[in-house]
N, C-alpha and C positions, 0 to 999 in steps of 0.2 A: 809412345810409352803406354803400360797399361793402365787403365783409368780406376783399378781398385787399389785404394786406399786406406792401408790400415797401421799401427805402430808395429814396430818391429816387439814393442814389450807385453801389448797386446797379445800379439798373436803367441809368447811363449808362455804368457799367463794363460793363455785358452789349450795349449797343445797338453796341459796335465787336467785333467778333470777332477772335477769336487767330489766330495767322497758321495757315493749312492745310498738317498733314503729309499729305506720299502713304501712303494706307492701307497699300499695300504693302508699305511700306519708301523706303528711301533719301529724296532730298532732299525738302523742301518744294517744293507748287505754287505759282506763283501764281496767286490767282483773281480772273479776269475781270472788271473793274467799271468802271465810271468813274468819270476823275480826282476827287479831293476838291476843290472849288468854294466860294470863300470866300460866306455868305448875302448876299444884296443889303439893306441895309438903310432901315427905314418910318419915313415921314415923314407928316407930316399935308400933303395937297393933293397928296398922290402914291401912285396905287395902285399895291404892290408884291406882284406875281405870282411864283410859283414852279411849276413843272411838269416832269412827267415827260419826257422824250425819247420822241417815238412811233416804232414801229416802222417805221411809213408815214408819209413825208415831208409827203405831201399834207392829210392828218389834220392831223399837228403844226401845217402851215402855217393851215390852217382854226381850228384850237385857238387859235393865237394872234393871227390877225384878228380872230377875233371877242372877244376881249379887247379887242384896239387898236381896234374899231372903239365897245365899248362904254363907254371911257374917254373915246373922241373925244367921244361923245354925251352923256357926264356933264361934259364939260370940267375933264378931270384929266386929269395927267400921268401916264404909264405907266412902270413900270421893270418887264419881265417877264424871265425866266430862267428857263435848264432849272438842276437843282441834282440830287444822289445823294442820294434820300432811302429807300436800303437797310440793313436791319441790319447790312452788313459794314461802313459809313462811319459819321460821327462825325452825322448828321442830328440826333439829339436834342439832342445835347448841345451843339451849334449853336445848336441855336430855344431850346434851354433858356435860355442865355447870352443871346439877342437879345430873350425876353422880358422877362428880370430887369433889361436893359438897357433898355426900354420903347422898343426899336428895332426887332421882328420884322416879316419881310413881312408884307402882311396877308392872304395869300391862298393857300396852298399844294392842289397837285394830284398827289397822289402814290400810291404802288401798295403797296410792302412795307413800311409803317409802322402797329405798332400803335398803333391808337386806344385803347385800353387803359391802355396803356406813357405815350402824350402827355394822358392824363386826371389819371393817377397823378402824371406829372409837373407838373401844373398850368398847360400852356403850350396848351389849345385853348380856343376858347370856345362856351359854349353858343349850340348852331346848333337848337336843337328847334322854333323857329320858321319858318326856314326848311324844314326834312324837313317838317315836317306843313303849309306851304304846298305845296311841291312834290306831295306827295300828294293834294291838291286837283287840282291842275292836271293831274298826268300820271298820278294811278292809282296802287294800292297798288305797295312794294315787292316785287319781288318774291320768294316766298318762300324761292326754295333757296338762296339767297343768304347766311344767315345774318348777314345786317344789324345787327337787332338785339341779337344777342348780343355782337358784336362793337361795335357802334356807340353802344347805346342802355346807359347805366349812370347808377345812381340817377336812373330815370326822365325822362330826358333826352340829349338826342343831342350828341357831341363832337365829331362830324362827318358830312360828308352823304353820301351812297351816290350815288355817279356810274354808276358800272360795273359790272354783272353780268359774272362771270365765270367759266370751268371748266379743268377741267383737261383737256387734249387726250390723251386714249387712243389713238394710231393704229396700223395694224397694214398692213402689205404684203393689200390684199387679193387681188392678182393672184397673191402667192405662197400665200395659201391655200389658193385655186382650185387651182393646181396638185395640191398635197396633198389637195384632197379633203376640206377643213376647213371647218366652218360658222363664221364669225362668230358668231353667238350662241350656238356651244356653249361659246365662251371668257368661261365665267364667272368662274370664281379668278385667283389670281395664277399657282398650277400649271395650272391648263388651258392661261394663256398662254406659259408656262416651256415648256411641251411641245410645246405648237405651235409656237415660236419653234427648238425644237432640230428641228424635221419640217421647217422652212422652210430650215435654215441649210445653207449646201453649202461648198466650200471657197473659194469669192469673194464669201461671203454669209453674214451673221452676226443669228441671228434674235431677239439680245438683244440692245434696244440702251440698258439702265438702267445706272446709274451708283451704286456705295456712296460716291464718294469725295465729300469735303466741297464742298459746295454747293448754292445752292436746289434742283436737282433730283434730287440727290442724297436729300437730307434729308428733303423729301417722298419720295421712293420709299420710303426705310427705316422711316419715321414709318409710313406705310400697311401694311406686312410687317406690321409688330410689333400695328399695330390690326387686322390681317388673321386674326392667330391670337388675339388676345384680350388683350394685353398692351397697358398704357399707362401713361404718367407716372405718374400718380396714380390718388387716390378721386374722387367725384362733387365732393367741396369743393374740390379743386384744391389744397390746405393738405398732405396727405401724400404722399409719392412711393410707388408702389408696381410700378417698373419691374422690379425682382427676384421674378420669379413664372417659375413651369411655362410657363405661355405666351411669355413672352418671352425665353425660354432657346431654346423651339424655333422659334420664329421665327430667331431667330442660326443655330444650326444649320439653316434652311432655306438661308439665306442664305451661309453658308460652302460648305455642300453647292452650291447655283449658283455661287459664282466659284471653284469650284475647279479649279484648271487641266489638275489629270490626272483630276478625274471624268468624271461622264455630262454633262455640260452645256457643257462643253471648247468643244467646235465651235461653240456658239451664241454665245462671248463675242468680238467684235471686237477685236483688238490693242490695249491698254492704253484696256481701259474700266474697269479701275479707277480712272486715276488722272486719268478726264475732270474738265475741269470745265464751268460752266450751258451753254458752247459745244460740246465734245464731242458729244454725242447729236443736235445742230442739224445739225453739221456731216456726221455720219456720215449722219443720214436724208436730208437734201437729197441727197448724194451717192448717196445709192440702194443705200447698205452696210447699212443693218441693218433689219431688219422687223417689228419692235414697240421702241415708248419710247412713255413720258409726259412732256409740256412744256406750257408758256404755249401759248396759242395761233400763237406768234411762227412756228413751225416751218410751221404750216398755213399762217400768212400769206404769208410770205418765197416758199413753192413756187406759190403761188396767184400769186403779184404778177409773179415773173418765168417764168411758166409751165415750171416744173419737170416734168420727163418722169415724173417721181414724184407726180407730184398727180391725176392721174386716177385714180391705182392707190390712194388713201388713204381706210381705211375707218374710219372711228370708232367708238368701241366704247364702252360705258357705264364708269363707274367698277369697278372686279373686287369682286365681294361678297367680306364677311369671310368663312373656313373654313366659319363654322357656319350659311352663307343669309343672312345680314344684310347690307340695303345699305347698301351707303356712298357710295350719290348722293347729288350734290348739289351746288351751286355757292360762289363769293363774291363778296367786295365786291371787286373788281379796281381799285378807282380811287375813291379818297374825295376830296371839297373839304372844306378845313380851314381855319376861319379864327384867327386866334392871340390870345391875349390880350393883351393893353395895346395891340394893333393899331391903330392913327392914323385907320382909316379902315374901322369895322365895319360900319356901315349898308350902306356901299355896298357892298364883299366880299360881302355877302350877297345882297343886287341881282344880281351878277354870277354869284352860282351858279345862282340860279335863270334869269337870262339862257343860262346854258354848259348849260342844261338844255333851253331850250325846242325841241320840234323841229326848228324849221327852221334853228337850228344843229349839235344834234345828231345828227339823222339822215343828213347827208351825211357827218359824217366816219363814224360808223358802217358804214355802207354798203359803205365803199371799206377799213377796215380789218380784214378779213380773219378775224373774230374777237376782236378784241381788244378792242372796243369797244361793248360788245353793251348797252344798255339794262337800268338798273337798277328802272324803274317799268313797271307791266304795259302803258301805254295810249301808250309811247312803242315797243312791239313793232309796227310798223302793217306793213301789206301792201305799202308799198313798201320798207320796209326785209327784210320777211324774202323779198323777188323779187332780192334783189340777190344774193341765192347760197345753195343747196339745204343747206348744212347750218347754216345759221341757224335751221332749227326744229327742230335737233337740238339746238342750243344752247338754244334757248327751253325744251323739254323737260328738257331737266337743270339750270335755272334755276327752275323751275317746282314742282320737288315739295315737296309743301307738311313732309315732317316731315326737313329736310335732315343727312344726318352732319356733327357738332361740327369734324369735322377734329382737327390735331394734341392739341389739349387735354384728348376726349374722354375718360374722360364727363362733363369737367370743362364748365363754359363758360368764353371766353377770359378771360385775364388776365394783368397784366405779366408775370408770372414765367414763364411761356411762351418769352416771348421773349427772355429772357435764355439759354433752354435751346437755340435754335436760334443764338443769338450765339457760345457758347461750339465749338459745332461736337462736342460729347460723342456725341451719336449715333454719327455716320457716324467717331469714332475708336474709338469702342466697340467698333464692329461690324466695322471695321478689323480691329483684334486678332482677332479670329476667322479672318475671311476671311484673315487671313496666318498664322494659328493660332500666333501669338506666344502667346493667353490659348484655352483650352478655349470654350466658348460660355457655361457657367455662370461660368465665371471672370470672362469681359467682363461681363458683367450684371454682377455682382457689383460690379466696379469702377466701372460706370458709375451704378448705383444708389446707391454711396456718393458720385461725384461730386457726383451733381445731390444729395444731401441734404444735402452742405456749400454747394451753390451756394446753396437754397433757406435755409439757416439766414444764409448771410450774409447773404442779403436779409435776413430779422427773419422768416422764416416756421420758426419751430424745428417738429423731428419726434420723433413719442414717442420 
């Protein structure tokens, strides 16, 4: 059995997040999401689909024909729907309800939902049949992807790996060039800090990351803190150990750049603290800031509506930690999930493997920008990586075989993870700092004792 332990009441108290203060000060944000969507609910002689909203219309559209057209073919009736299945929304504890109810779709396609979190909660069902068909068919996973760690617990898969995916590093390369800046000398986090204050001028701002609470937020600050050597825990995931040397200076890195009358002044864009997942989209399409990290959505969107900013955008690999270590790597962007007590499993699983095979995969691939990039090696083909020159930049950063853990590190994933990005403790943690409300050792301090109350109320007690 697996060795993390946590309550089941827990983890759906953690899967809806607390509402986001502005790190700053003053009132609450609100952050960006979509509306809360009551589940469609499974019936036996009716396949019930659920899916993410694609970025590119044309994708979604193709997404969900070939659903309709593979219901039509099994002569079942369709009920499909887009639904929020992010940790800020009540997603869990939805399916949780609709399993215990023996009424759940039977078929979910979703993005920011731990497979871990819906393992623990006893609402996914074993798919290891289908993964290791698929793997037949279209070629191993691939490996920067961290699939497995993620996917595969007590030897069997809870869900299927749809989507390879990375995190988009991009940087103004036309503003580099001006300066006189190599691309690949922006190794660190401060190499890119410096070039971004060399790029910034007074109608141009060369940082465009975000501390305040939000998925890009959170990953930004998660990475600082893994950058100088600090993380949640030990290797067992069981002890917290975010109150270290390291991750006091890491805060202190981090107050030192949003400080408004320091050396980094010029490079911060008007109220990028208190962006949220839209902010940083908004500001690079508009051609105001000249490095951030996001989904691939931001490449997409300049790509699709020929943005005067997309010929200028250079990709840059993930920023090694201080001490040389990398932290490439990719993930599962898009899992099929089919649910327990589901009406209609056989054929759910039919369907994945159908959402899989080429010749419905590869067109929407193609046309989405990124965001939809092949998670088995033999589904990479030559007509897909012709349809645009940084698709083998993505296959490259998908591809390496000893991938960084990501936020858990050096733990591997598990529920209680996710509970720690539900709560929003980071990015207020580090809040306190950057408005120097708390000293930097002081915020550690409080946020290390949060997550060890969080982590005990789960049932995972700390010496």
């Amino acid at each position: 059995m697996t060795d993390w332990k946590i309550s089941r009441r827990s983890l759906l108290a953690g899967s809806a997040a607390l509402g986001a203060g502005a790190l700053m000060g003053g009132p609450a944000l609100a952050q960006d999401k979509p509306p809360e969507l009551d589940l469609p609910q499974g019936a036996a002689g009716k396949l019930t689909v659920i899916h993410r909203t694609e970025y590119f219309e044309e994708a979604q559209t193709m997404f969900r024909d070939t659903v309709s057209a593979f219901a039509k073919t099994n002569n079942v009736e369709l009920d499909i729907s887009t639904t929020n299945p992010e940790s800020f929304g009540d997603f869990l504890g939805k399916m949780t309800a609709a399993v215990r109810a023996n009424n759940p779709p039977d078929f979910a396609y979703t993005t920011n939902v731990s497979v871990s979190q819906m393992h623990a909660l006893d609402i996914a069902e074993d798919v290891t049949d289908v993964v290791e068909e698929a793997i037949k068919r279209y070629g191993n996973i691939m490996p920067g992807i961290n699939a497995e760690v993620n996917g595969k617990i007590d030897g069997k898969w809870w869900s299927i790996p749809y989507i390879a995916a990375t995190t988009s590093f991009m940087v103004r390369g036309d503003k580099l060039k001006e300066k006189g800046i190599d691309p690949a000398s922006l190794k660190t986090l401060s190499d890119r800090r410096e070039a971004a204050l060399a790029m910034s001028s007074p109608d141009f701002y060369g940082w465009g990351l975000t501390p305040n609470q939000s998925g890009d937020g959170y990953g930004f600050l998660v990475a600082v803190v893994q950058a100088f050597g600090g993380h949640f825990t030990d290797e067992t995931g069981q002890i917290i150990t975010w109150n270290s040397p390291e991750t006091i200076a890491a805060y202190e890195w981090l107050a030192e750049t949003y400080d408004r009358n320091g050396k980094y002044a010029a490079a911060l864009p008007p109220g990028v603290e208190s962006w949220n997942d839209t902010g940083n989209n908004e500001a690079w399409l508009a051609g105001s800031i000249g490095y951030t990290l996001n989904a691939f959505s931001v490449y997409a969107n300049a790509k699709r509506n020929n943005n005067p900013v997309f010929p200028n955008i250079t990709l840059l690999r993930a920023p090694t930690a201080n001490n040389g270590d990398s932290r490439d790597g990719g993930f599962v962007g898009g899992w099929l999930t089919i649910f327990k007590n589901s009406q209609n499993t056989d054929l759910a699983k039919q369907l994945a493997l159908e959402m899989l095979d080429p010749k419905n995969f590869t067109p929407m691939s193609a046309i989405a920008g990124g965001l939809f990039m092949p998670a088995y090696e033999n589904l990479w083909t030559p007509e897909l990586l012709a349809a645009d020159p940084n698709y083998a930049i993505i296959k490259e950063q998908v591809s390496v075989t000893n991938p960084f853990l990501g936020e858990t590190w050096p733990a591997k994933p598990a529920p209680q993870f996710g509970a720690i990005r539900a709560q929003g403790l980071v990015e207020q943690s580090i809040g306190n700092a950057i408005a120097k409300r708390m000293s930097a050792a002081d915020a550690v301090a409080d946020a290390h004792n949060k997550l060890v109350q969080l982590f005990e109320e789960g049932g995972i007690l700390q010496p």
